[in-house]
C-alpha positions in Angstrom: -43.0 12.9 85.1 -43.3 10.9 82.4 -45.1 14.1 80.3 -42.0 15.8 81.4 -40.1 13.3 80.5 -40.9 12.8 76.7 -40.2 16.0 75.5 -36.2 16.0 77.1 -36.1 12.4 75.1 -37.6 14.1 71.9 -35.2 16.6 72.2 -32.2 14.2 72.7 -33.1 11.9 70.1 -33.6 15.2 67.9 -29.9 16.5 69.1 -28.9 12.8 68.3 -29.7 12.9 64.6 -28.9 16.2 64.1 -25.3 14.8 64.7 -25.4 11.6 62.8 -26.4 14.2 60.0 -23.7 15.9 60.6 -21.0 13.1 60.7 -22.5 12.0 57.6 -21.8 15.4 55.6 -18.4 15.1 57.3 -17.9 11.6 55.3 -19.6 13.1 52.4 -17.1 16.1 52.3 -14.2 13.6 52.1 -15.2 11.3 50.2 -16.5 13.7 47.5 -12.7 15.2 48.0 -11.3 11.6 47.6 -13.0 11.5 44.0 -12.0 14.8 42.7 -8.4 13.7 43.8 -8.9 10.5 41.8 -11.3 12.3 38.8 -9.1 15.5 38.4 -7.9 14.6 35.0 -12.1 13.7 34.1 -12.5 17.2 35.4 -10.0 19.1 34.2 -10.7 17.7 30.2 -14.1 18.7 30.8 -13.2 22.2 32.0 -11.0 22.7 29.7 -13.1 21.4 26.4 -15.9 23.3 27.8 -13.7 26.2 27.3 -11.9 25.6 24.4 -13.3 27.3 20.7 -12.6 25.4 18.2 -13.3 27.7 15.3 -14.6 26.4 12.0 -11.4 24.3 11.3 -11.1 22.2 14.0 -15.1 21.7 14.8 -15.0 20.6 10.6 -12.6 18.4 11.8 -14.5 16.7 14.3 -17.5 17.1 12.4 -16.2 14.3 9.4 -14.6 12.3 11.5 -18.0 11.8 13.7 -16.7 12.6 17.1 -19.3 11.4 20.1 -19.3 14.0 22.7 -16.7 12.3 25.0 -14.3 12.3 21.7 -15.0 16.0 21.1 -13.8 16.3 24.9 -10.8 14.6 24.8 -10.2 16.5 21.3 -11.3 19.8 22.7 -9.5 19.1 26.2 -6.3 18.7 23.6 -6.4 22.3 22.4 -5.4 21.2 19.3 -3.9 23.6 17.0 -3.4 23.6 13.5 -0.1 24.6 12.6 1.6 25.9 9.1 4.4 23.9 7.3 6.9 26.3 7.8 6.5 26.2 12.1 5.5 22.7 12.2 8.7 20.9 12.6 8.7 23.1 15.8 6.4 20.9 17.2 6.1 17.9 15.8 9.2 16.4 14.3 10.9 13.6 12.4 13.2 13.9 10.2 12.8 10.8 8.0 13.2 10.5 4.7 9.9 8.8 3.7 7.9 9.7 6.5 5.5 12.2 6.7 4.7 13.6 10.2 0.8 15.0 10.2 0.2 15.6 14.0 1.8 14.5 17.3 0.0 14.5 20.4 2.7 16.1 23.4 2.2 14.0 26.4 3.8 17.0 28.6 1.7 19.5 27.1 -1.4 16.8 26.9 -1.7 18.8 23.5 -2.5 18.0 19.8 -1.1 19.7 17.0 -2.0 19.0 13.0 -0.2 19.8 10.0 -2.2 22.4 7.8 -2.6 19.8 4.7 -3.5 22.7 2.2 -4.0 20.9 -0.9 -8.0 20.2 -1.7 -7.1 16.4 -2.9 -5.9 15.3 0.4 -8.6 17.2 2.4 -9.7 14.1 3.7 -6.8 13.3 5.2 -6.9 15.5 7.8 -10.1 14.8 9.9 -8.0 11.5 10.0 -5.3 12.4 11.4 -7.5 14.9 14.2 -9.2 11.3 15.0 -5.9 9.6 15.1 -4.3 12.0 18.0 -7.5 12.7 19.5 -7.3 8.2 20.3 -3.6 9.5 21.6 -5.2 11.8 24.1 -7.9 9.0 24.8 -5.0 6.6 25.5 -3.7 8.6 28.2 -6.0 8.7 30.2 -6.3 5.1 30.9 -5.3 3.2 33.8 -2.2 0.6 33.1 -4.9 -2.3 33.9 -7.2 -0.7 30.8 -4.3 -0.5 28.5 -3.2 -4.0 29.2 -6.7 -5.3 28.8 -6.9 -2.8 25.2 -3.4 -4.3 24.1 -4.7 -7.7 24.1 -7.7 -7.0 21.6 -5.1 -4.6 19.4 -2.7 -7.6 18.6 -5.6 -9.7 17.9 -7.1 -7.2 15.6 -3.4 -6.7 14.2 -3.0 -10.1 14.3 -5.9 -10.4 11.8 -4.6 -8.4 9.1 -3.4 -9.8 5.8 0.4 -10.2 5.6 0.7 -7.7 2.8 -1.3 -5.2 4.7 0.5 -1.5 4.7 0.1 -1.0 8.6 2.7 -3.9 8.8 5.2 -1.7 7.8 4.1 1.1 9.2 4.0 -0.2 12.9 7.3 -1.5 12.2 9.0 2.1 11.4 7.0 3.5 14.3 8.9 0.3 16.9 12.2 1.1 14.7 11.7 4.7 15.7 10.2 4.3 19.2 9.8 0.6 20.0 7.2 1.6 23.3 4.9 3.0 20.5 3.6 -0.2 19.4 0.5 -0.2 21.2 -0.6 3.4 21.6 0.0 3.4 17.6 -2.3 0.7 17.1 -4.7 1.8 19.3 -5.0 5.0 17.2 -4.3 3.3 13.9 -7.0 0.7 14.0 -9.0 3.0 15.2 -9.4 5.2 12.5 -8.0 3.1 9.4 -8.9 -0.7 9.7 -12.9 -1.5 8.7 -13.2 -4.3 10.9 -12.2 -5.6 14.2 -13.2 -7.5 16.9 -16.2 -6.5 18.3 -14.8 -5.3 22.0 -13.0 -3.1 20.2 -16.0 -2.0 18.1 -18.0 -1.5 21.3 -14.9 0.5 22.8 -14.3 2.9 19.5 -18.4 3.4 19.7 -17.9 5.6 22.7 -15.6 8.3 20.7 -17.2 7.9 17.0 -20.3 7.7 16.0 -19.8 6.2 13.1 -16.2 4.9 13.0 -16.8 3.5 9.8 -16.8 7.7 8.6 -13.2 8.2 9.6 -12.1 4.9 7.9 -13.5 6.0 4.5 -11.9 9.2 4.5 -8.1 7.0 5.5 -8.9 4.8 2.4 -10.4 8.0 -0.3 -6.4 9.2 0.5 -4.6 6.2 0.4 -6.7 5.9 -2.8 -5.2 8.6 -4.4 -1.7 7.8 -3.6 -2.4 4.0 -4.6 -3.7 5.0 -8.1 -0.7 7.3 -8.7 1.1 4.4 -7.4 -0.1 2.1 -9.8 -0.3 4.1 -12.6 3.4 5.1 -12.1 4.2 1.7 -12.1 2.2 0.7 -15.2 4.3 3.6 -16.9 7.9 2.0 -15.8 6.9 -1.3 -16.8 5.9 -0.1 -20.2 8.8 2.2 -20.9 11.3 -0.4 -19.8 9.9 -2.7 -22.3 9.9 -0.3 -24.8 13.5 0.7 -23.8 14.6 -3.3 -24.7 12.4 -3.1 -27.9 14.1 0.3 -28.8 18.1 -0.8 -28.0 17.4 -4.1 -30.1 16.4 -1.8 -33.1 18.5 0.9 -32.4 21.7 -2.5 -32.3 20.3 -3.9 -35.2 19.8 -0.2 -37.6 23.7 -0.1 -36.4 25.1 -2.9 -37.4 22.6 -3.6 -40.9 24.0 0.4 -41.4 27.4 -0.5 -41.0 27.1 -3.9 -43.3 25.7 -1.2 -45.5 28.5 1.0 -45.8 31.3 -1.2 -45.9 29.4 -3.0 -48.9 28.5 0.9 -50.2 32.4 1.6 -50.0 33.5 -1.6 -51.9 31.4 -0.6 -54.7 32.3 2.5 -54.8 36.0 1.3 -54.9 35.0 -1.1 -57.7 33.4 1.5 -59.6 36.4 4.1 -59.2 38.8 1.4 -60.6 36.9 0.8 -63.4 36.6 4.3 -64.2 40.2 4.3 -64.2 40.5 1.7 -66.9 41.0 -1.6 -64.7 38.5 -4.6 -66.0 36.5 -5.7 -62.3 33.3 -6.3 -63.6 31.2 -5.5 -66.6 28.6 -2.6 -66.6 25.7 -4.6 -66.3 27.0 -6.3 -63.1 27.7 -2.4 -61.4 23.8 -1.8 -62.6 22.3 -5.0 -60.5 25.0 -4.2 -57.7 23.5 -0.5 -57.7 19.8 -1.3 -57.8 20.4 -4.0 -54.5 22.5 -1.2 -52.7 20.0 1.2 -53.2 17.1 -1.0 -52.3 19.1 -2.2 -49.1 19.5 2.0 -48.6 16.0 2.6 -48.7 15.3 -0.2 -46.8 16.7 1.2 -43.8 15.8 4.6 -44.2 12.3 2.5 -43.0 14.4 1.0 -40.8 15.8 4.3 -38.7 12.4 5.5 -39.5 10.5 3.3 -37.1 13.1 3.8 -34.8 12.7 7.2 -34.4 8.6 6.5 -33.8 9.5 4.1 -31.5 11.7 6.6 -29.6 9.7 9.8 -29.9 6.4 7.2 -28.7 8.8 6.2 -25.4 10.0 10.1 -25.1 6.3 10.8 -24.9 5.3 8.3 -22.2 9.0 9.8 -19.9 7.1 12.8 -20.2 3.8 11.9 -18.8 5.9 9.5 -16.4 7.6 13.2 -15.3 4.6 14.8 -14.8 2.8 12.1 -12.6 6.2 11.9 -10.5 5.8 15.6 -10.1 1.9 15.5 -9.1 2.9 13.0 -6.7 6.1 14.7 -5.5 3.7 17.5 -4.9 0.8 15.1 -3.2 4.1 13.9 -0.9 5.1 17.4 0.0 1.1 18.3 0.8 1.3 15.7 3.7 4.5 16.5 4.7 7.0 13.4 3.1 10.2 14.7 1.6 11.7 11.7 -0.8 15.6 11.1 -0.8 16.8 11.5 -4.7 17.3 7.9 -5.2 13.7 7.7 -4.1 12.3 9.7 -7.1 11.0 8.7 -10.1 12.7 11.3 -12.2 16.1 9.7 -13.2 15.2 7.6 -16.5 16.8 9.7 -19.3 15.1 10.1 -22.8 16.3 8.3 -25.6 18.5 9.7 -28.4 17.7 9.5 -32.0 19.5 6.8 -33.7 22.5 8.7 -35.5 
């Protein structure tokens, strides 16, 4: 019996575990269901990067800006597309004077888009700007609980900066234009522009760059460029305003010595005519000393109108070079997409006439 017996319990427990198996494969099933519910957006950037080809462009893009992997899949997972000036505003838009709109990433779409910057100087600029929406994409992927946890760190990094700092204003005109894009903003601004910060945030960047520190360079080579025209524009207007107060001095003074000039010209020419006429108003030799101080006082401001005119043909050149540096920068302006009101322009100071 009992040899009998052992093989029917063999063969229960055997029937027993096959179902325990089986109920565990069940739980498996759903629970692997469960997280592709709750993953589908890890999924479906993977997919979709995995898919995606970059072209030369785009993988360039990625390339300077020192994308890890997981950035290249959020990036890739974007489909970004570079677009020309002429169909941009079709995509990305804001019409600001002032404000020049380089990419936009379209939460709908869950798409970036990039201006084509075609001029060579501001090349840099746009591996930036890839970096800068690529954090966008990044950002919306996150849970409410990881943003509020991020926001923290981002107004303590923001905090940090000097008063004077340029993102100051900039956050501001991003709040003025959409006051919930504070934080996403910063997120992508500090991310990519601002060499240090707190090192959670450091440790958080580090898992989409490489080497964030790569990105940040290439923000500060262009806002180099812009700050040396800048500054060189402004060393110009200084100089030429100063000249301007130097030049109307002269220019009052030639006027006023010329007119002393003539009225004491005319009176001795009236003198002389009257004497030539017959009438006794002063002896020869007095009309001979009168003549040699008028004509001295003549001469003196030829010299006079003389340096004048250098001082006015020196300022005309400097309006000139002052032109041509407004137009280089109206040109560096227009290659990343800013259009300047008139007022705005550096174009309006007039030359200066001769002195007549």
């Amino acid at each position: 019996m009992s040899s009998l017996s052992t093989p029917a319990k063999i063969g229960r427990a055997f029937v027993a575990l096959v179902a325990v198996g089986a109920l565990a494969g069940q739980a498996g099933v759903v629970w692997a269901a469960n997280w592709v519910v709750d993953h589908h957006q890890w999924i479906a950037d993977r997919s979709i990067a995995l898919q995606f080809e970059p072209g030369p462009q785009l993988a360039g893009y990625a390339d300077k800006a020192q994308f890890t992997p997981e950035g290249e899949v959020y990036f890739y997972a974007s489909r970004p597309e570079v677009v020309p000036a002429l169909e941009f505003d079709n995509y990305c838009s804001r019409n600001e004077p002032g404000i020049g709109v380089l990419g936009c990433y379209r939460l709908q779409e869950q798409r970036i888009y990039l201006y084509d910057v075609t001029d060579e100087r501001l090349s840099a600029m746009e591996p930036v700007i890839a970096a800068h929406e690529m954090l966008h994409a990044v950002w919306d992927r996150f849970d409410q609980a990881t943003k509020d946890g991020l926001a923290l760190l981002l107004e303590e990094a923001f905090a940090a900066l000097p008063e004077d700092h340029p993102m100051r204003e900039r956050i501001a005109s991003y709040e003025d234009y959409d006051p919930n894009s504070r934080i996403p903003e910063l997120y992508a601004l500090l991310g990519t522009e601002v060499e240090t910060l707190p090192q959670a945030l450091e440790d958080h960047y580090a898992l989409y760059f490489v080497d964030r520190q790569r990105v940040v360079t290439l923000a500060a080579e262009v806002y180099g460029i812009f700050n040396s025209f800048g500054a060189e524009l402004d060393s110009l207007v200084a100089d030429l305003d100063a000249r301007l107060t130097v030049i109307d001095a002269r220019k009052a003074q030639y006027e006023l010595d010329a007119e002393i000039l003539g009225a004491d010209i005319a009176i001795y020419n009236d003198r002389v005519s009257r004497y030539n006429d017959g009438e006794d108003v002063r002896g020869a030799a007095g009309f001979e000393a009168e003549q040699e101080d008028l004509v001295r006082r003549q001469n003196a401001l030829r010299a006079q109108r003389a340096e004048v005119e250098n001082l006015i043909d020196e300022y005309n050149a400097l309006l000139d070079q002052l032109n041509i540096l407004n137009q280089e920068l109206t040109e560096l302006n227009q290659g990343i997409n800013i259009t300047l009101e008139q007022e705005e322009e550096l174009g309006d100071i007039d030359t200066v006439e001769q002195a007549s």
